[in-house]
N, CA, C and O of each residue as an XYZ file, in Angstrom:
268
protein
N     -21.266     16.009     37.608
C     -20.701     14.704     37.345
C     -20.270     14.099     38.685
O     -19.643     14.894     39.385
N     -20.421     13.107     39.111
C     -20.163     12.257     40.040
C     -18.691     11.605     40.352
O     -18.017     11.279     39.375
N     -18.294     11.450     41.340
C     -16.992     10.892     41.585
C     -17.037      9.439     40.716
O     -16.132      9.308     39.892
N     -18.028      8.329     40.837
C     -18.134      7.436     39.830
C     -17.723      7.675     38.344
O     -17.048      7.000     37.566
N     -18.354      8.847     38.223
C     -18.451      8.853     36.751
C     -16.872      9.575     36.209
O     -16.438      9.397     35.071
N     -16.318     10.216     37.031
C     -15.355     10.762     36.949
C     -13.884      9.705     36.972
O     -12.886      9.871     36.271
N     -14.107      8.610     37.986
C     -13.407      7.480     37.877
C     -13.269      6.445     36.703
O     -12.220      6.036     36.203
N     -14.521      6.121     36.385
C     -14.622      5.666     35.217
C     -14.415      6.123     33.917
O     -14.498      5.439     32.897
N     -14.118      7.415     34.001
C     -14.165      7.754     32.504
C     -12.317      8.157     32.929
O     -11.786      8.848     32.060
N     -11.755      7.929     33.664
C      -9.960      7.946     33.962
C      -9.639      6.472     33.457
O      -9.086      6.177     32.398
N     -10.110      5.600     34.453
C     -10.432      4.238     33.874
C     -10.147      3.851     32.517
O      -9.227      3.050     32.349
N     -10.775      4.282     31.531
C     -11.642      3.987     30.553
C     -10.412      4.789     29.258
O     -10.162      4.386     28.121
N      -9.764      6.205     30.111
C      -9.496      6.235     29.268
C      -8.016      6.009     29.136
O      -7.444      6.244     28.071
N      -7.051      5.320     30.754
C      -5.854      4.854     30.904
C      -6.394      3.558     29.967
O      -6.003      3.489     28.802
N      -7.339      2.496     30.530
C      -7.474      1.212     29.760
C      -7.034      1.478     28.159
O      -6.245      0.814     27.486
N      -7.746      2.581     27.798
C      -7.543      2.477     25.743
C      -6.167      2.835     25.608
O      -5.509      2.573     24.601
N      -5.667      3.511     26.748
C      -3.816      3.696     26.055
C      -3.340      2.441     26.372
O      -2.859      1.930     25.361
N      -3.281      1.874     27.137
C      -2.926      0.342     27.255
C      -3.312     -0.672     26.322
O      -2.515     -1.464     25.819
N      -4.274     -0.647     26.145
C      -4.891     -1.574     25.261
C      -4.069     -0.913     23.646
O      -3.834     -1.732     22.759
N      -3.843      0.014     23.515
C      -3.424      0.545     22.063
C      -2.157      0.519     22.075
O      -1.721      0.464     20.925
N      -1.173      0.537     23.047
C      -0.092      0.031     23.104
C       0.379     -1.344     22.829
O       1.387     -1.747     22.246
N      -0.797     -2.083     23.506
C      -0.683     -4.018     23.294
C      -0.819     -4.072     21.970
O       0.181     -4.305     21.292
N      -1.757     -3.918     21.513
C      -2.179     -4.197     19.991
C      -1.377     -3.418     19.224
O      -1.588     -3.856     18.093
N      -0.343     -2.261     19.098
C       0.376     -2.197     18.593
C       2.082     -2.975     18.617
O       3.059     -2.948     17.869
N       1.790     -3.521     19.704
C       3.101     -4.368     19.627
C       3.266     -5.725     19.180
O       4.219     -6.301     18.655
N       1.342     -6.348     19.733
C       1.384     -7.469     18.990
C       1.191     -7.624     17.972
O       1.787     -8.579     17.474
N       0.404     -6.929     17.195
C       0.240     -7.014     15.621
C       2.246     -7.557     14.865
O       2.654     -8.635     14.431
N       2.719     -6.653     14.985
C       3.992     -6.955     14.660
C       4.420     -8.515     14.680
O       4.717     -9.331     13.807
N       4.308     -8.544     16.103
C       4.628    -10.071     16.903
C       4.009    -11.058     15.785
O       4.807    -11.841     15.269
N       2.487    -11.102     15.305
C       1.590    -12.136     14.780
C       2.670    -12.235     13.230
O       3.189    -13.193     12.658
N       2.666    -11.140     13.029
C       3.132    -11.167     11.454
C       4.439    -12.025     11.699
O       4.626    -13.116     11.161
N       4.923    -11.692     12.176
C       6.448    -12.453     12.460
C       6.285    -13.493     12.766
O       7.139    -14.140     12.160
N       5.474    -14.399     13.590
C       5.255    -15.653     13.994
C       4.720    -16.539     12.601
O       5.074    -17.654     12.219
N       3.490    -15.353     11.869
C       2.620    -15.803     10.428
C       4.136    -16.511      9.081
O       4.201    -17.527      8.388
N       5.189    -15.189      9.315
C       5.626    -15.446      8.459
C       7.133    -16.598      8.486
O       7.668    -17.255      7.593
N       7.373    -16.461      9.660
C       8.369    -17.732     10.428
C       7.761    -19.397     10.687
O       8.392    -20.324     11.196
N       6.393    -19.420     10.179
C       5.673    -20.842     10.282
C       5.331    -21.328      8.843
O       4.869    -22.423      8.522
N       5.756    -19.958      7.809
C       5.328    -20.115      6.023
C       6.981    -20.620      5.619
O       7.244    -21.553      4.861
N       7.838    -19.880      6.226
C       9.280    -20.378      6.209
C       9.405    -21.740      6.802
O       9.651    -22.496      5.862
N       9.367    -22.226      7.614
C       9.548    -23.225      7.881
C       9.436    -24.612      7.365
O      10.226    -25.551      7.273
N       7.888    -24.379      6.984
C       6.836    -25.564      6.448
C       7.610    -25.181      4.788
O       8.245    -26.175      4.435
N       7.698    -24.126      3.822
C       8.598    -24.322      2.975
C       9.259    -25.092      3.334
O       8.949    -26.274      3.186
N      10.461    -24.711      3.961
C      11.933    -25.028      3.787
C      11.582    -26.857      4.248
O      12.220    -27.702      3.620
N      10.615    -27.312      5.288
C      10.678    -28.459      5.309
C       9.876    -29.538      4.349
O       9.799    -30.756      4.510
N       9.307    -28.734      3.311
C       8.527    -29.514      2.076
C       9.649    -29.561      1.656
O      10.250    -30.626      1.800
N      10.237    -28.579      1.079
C      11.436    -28.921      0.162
C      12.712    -29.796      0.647
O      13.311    -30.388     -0.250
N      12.989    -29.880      1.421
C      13.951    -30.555      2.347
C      13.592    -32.336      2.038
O      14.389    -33.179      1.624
N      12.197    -32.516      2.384
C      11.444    -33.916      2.289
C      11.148    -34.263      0.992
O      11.663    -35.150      0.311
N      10.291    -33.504      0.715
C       9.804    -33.994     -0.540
C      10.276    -33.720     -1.872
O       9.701    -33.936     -2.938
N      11.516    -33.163     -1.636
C      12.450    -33.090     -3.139
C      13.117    -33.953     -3.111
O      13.351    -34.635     -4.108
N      13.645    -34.184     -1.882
C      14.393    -35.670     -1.485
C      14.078    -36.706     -2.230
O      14.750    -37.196     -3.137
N      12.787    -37.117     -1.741
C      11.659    -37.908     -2.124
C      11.726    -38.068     -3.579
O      12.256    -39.058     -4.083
N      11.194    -37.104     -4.282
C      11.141    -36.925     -5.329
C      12.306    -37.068     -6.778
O      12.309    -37.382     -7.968
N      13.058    -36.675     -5.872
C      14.715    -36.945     -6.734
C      14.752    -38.154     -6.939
O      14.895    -38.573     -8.088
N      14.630    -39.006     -5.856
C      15.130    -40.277     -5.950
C      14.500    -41.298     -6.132
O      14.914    -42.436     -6.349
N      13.219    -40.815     -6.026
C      11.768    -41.442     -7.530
C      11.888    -41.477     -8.648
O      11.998    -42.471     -9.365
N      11.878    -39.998     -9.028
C      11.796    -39.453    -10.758
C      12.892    -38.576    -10.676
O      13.522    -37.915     -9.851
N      12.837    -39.008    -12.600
C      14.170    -38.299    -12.806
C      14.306    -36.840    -12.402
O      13.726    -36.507    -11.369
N      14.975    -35.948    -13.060
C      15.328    -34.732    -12.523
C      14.289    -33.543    -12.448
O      13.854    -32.787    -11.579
N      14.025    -33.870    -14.465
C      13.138    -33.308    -15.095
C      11.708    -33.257    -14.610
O      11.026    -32.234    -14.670
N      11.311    -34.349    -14.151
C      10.304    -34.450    -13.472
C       9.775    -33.738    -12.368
O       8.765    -33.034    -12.376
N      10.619    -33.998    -11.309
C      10.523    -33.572     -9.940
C      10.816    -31.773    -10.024
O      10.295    -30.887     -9.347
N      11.618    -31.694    -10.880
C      11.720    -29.822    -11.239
C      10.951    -29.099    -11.684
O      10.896    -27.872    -11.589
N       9.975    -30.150    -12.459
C       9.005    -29.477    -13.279
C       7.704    -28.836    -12.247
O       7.152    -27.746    -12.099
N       7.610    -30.052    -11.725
C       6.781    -30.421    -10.391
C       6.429    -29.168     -9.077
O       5.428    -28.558     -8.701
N       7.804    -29.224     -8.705
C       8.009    -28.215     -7.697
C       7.933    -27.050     -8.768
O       7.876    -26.131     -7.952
N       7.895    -26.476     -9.876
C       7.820    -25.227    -10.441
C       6.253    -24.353    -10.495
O       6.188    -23.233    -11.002
C-alpha cells in the first residue's frame, strides 16, 4: 500500500467522523427550526384571522370554522 493510499484512507476515514457528528447535531437543529415555524404561523393565523372572523360572524360561526 502506498503512502497515498494510506493518507487517503486516514482522510476518508477522520472526514466520516466529522461528517457523522454534523449530521447528528443538525438533524436535531432542522426539527426544531421545522417545528418553531408550524408554531408560529399557527399562533399567527389564529391571532389574525379569528380576529377577523369574530368580528364578521357571529361566534358560532367562526368556532365552527376554525374546528
Amino acid at each position: 500500500m502506498s503512502i497515498l493510499n494510506k493518507a487517503s484512507s486516514i482522510v476518508t476515514r477522520e472526514s466520516e467522523k466529522v461528517m457523522s457528528v454534523g449530521v447528528r447535531l443538525i438533524g436535531p437543529a432542522f426539527i426544531a427550526v421545522f417545528y418553531t415555524l408550524i408554531c408560529y404561523f399557527t399562533f399567527y393565523y389564529f391571532k389574525i384571522m379569528a380576529g377577523v372572523m369574530y368580528k364578521t360572524f357571529p361566534f358560532v360561526f367562526s368556532f365552527g370554522y376554525h374546528l
